[in-house]
C-alpha positions as CSV (number, residue, x, y, z in Angstrom):
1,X,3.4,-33.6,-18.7
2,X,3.3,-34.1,-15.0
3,X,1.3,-37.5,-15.2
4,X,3.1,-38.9,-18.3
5,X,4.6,-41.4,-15.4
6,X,1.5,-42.8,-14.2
7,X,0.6,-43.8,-17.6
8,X,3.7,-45.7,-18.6
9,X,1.7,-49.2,-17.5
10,X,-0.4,-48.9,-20.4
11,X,1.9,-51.1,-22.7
12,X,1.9,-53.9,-20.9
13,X,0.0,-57.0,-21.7
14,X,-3.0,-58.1,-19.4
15,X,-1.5,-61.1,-18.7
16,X,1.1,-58.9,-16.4
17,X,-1.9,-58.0,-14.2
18,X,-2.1,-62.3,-13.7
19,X,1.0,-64.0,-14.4
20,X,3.2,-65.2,-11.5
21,X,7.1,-64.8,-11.7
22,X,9.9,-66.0,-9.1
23,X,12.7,-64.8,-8.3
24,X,13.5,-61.2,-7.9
25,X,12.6,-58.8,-10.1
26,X,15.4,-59.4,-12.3
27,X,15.9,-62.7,-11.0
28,X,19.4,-62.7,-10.4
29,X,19.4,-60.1,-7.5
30,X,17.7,-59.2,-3.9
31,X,14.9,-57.4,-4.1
32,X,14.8,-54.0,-1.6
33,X,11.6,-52.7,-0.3
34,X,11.7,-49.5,1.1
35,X,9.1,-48.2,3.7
36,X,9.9,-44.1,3.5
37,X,9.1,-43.6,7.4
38,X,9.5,-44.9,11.1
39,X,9.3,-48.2,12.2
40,X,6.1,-49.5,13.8
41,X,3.4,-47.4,11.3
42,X,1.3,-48.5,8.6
43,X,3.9,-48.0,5.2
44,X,6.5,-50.5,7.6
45,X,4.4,-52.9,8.4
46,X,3.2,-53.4,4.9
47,X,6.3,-53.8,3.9
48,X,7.2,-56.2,6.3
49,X,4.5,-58.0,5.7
50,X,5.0,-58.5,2.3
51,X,8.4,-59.4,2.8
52,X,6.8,-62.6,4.8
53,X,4.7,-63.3,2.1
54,X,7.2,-63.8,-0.7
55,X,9.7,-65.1,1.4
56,X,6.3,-68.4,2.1
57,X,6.6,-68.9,-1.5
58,X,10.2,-68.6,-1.9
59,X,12.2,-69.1,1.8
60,X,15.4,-68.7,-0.2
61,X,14.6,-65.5,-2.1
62,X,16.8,-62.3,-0.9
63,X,14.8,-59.5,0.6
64,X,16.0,-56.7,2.5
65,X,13.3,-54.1,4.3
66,X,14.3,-50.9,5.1
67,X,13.2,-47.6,6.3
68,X,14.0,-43.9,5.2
69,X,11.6,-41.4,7.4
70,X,11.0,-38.2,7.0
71,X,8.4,-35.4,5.6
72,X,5.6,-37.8,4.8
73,X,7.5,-40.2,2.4
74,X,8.7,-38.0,0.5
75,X,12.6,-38.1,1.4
76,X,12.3,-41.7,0.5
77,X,10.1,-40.5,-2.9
78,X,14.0,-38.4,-3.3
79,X,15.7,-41.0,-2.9
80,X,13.6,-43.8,-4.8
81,X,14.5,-40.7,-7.8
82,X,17.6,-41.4,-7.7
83,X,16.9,-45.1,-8.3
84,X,15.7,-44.8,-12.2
85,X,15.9,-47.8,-14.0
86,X,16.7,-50.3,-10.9
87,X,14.2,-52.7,-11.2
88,X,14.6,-54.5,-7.9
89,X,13.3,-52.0,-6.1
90,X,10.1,-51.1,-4.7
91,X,8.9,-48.4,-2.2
92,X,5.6,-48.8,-0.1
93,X,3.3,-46.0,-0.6
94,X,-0.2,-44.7,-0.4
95,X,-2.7,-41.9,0.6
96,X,-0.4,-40.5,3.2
97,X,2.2,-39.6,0.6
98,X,-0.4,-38.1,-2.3
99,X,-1.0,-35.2,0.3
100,X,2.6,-35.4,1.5
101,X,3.8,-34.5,-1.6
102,X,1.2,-31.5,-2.2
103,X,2.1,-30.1,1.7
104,X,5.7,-30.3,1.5
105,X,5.6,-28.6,-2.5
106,X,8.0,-31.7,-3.3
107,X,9.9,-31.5,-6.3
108,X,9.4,-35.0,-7.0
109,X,6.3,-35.9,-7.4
110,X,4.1,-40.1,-8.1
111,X,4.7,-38.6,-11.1
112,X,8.0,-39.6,-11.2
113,X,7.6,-43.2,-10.2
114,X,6.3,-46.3,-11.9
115,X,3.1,-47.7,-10.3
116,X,3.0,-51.1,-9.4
117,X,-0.1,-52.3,-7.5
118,X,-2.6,-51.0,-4.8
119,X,-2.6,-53.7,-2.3
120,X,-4.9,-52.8,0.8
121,X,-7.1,-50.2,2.5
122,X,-7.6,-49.6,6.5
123,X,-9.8,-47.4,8.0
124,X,-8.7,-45.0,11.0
125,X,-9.7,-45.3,14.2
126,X,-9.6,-42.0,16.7
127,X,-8.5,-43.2,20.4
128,X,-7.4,-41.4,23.4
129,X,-5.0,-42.8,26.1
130,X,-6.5,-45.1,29.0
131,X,-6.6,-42.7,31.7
132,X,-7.9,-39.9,29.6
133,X,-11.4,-38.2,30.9
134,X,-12.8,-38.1,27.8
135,X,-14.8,-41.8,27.5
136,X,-16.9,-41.1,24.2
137,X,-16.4,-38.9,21.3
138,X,-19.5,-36.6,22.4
139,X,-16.9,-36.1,25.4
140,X,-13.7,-35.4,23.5
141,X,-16.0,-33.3,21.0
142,X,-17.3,-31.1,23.6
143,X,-14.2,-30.3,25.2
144,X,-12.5,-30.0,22.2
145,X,-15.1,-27.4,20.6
146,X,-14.7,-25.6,23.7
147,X,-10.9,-25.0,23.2
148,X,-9.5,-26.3,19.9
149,X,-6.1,-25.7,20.5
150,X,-6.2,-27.8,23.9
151,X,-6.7,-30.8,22.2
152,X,-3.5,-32.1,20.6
153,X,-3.6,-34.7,18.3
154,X,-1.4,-37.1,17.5
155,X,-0.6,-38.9,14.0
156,X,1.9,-39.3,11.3
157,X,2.2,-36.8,8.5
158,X,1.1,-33.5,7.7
159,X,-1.6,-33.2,5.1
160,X,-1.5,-37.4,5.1
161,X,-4.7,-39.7,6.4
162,X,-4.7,-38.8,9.6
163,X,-4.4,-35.0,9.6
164,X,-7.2,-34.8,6.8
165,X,-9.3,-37.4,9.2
166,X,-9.0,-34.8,12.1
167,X,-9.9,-32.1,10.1
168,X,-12.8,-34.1,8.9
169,X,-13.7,-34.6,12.0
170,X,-13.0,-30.8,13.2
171,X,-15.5,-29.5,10.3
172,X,-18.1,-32.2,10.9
173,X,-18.1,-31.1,14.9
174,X,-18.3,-26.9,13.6
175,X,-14.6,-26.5,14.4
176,X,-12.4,-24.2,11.9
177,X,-10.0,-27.2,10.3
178,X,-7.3,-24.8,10.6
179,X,-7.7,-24.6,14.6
180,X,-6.8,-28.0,14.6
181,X,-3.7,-28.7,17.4
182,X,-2.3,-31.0,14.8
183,X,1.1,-32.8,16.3
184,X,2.3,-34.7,13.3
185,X,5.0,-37.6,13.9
186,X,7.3,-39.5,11.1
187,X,5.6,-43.0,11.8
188,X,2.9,-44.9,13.8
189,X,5.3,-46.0,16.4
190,X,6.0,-42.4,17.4
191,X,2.4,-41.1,17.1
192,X,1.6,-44.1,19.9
193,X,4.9,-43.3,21.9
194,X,3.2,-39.7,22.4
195,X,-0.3,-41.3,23.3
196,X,1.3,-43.8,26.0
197,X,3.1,-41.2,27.2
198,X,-0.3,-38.7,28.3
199,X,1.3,-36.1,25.9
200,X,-1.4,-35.8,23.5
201,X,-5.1,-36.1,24.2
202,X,-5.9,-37.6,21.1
203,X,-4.4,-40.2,18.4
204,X,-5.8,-40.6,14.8
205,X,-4.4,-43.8,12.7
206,X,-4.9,-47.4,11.0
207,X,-6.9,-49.8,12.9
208,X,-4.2,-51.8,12.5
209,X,-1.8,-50.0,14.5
210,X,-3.6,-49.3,17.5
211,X,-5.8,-52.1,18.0
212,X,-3.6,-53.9,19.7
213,X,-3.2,-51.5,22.4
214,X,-7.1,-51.0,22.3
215,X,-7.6,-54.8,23.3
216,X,-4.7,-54.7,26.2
217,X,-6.5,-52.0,27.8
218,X,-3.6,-49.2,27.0
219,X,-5.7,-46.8,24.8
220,X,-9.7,-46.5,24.5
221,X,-11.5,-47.1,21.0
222,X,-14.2,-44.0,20.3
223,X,-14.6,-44.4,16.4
224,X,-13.6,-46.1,13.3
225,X,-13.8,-43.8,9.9
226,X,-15.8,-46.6,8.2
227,X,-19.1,-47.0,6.9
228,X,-20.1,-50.0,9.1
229,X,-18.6,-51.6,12.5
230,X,-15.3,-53.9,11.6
231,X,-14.8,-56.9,13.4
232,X,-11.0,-56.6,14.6
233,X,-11.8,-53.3,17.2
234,X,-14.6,-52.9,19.6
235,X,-15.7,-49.0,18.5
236,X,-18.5,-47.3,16.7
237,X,-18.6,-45.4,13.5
238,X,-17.9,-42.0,13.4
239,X,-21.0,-41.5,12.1
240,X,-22.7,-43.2,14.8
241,X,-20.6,-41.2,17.1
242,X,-22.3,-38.1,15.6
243,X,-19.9,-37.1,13.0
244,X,-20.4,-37.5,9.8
245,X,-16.8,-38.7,8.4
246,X,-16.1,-41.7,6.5
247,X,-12.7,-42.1,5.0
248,X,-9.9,-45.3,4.2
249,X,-6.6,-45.1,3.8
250,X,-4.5,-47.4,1.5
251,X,-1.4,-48.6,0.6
252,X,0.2,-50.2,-2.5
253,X,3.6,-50.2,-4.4
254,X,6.0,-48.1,-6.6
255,X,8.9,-48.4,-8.3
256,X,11.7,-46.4,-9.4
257,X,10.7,-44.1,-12.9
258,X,12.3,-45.4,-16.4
259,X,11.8,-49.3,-15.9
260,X,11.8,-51.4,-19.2
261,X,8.9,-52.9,-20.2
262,X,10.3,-56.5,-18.7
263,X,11.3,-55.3,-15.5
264,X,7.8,-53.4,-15.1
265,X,5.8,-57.0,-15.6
266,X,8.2,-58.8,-13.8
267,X,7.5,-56.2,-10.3
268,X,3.9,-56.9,-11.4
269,X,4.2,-60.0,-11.4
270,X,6.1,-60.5,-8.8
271,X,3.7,-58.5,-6.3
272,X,0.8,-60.4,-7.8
273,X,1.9,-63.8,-6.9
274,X,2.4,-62.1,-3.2
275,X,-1.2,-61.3,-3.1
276,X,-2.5,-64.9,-4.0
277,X,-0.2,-66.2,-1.4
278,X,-1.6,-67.6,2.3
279,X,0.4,-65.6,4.8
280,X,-0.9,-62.6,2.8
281,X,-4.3,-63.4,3.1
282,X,-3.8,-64.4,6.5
283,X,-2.1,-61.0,7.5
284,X,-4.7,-59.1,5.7
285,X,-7.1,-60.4,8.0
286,X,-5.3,-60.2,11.1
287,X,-4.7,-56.7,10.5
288,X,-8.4,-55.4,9.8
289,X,-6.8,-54.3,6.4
290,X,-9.6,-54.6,3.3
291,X,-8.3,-56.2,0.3
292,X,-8.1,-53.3,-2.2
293,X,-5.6,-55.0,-4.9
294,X,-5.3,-53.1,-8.1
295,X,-1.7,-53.8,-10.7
296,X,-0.8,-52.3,-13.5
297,X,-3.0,-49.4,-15.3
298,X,-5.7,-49.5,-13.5
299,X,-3.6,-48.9,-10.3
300,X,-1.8,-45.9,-12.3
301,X,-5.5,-44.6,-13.5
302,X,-6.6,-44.8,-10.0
303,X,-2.9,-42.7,-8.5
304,X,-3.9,-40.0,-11.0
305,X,-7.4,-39.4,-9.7
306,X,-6.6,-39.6,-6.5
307,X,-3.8,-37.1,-6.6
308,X,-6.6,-34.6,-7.9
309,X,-9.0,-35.7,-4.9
310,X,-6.8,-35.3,-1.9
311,X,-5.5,-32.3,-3.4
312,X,-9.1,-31.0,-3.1
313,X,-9.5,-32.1,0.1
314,X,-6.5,-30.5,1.5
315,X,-6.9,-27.3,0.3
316,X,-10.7,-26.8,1.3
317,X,-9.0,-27.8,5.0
318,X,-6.6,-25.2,4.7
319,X,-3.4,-27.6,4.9
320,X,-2.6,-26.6,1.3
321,X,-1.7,-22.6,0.6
């Protein structure tokens, strides 16, 4: 049964969802986090971040970040595969990968993982570079309606966040989703590379990759896919802005598929001791990310629905065959 994975978290105790642990997940050894793209994008700097916030509870705890790009996570889904059993492991995930895995027909599947926590959700914001003509989204949306395929867009994955927010955005504006000039890059450091560089006329990611460079001057705000104004970026709704999209992304945790039942409440644990910690909090905020933290079942009830939802999604947009 293709979600008999997702379900494993059901025998553990409610006090796994609480408790705090120390030391790595087996105690004895360094825990590895894997972000499964490019440096500089949302999956990275989650795990980065978290690696900050365990290491302000425990400065002599062994943690080693590293990234494995490619396909919309899903080479590092492979390779986290491979992993069964090892429970000092755990791979950033999130929405991006659920329609990465239904674009790319991967053979592995979140199916095959051990769910761990949801930790955050971050709206996208649509920009366009500095000197770009375009200073509103009525602009960009006019010239883009008048020739689709002029407008190139730039943003990670296919079928991930991004790519379903343009073609959100596409319908919502009476454009065919499938016209959409889609340029899809392995990571958020690539997709801004292309923006910097005048190569795109459009970028679509987090908030809290591009606002940076929206408060230096080097890109230009023109809508946020949430329901209200956020406080970290100067830029109106998309709704506001006359489309009618409204979308967040998130990010959480797996592990690698077959864990015990004490190495699965130790990673639980272990992740939700990182959540009550300071610098988390404080990075949360300076990030614009929502707190979205879900461990355990609920956060494997939630991957299963959510793997029928974007699977929806995609193939009304065409992305899907």
């Amino acid at each position: 049964m293709r979600l008999r994975r997702l379900a494993v978290l059901a025998i553990l105790p409610l006090a796994a969802l609480t408790a705090c642990g120390s030391g790595s997940a087996s105690g004895t050894s360094a825990l590895r986090i894997m972000a499964p793209a490019s440096p500089g994008g949302g999956w990275d700097q989650t795990a980065r971040t978290a690696e900050q916030a365990l290491k302000s509870l425990d400065p002599s705890r062994k943690i080693e970040v590293y990234n494995v790009p490619g396909a919309g996570g899903t080479i590092g889904l492979s390779q986290l595969e491979r992993e069964k059993g090892n429970g000092d492991l755990l791979m950033t995930m999130g929405l991006v990968m659920v329609g990465a895995v239904e674009q790319n027909k991967s053979q592995v599947t979140l199916a095959d993982t051990t769910p761990v926590a949801k930790l955050v959700e971050e709206y996208e914001l649509v920009v366009v570079p500095a000197e770009s003509p375009h200073r509103t989204l009525a602009d960009l949306v006019a010239a883009w309606k008048a020739d689709p395929a002029k407008i190139a867009i730039a943003g990670g994955s296919a079928g991930g966040t991004d790519h379903i927010v343009a073609g959100l955005m596409a319908k919502a504006a009476g454009i065919d989703p499938k016209q959409v000039n889609y340029v899809a890059h392995s990571g958020g450091g690539e997709a801004l590379n292309a923006l910097l560089g005048n190569k795109v006329a459009m970028g679509v990611s987090g908030v809290g990759e591009f606002a940076e460079h929206v408060k230096s001057g080097r890109l230009r705000a023109l809508g946020v896919s949430a329901p209200t104004r956020i406080a970290s970026v100067d830029a109106p709704t998309l709704k506001e802005a006359g489309l009618d999209v409204e979308l967040a992304n998130w990010r959480g945790f797996v592990a690698p598929r077959d864990l015990d039942e004490e190495a699965q409440k130790k990673l639980v644990d272990l992740v939700t001791k990182m959540h009550g910690s300071q610098a988390w909090k404080d990075a949360v905020a300076k990030n614009g990310w929502t707190d979205a933290f879900q461990a355990g079942k609920p956060f494997a009830d939630f991957l299963a629905a959510e793997q029928t939802r974007i699977k929806a999604i995609i193939a009304e947009m065409g992305l899907v065959s």
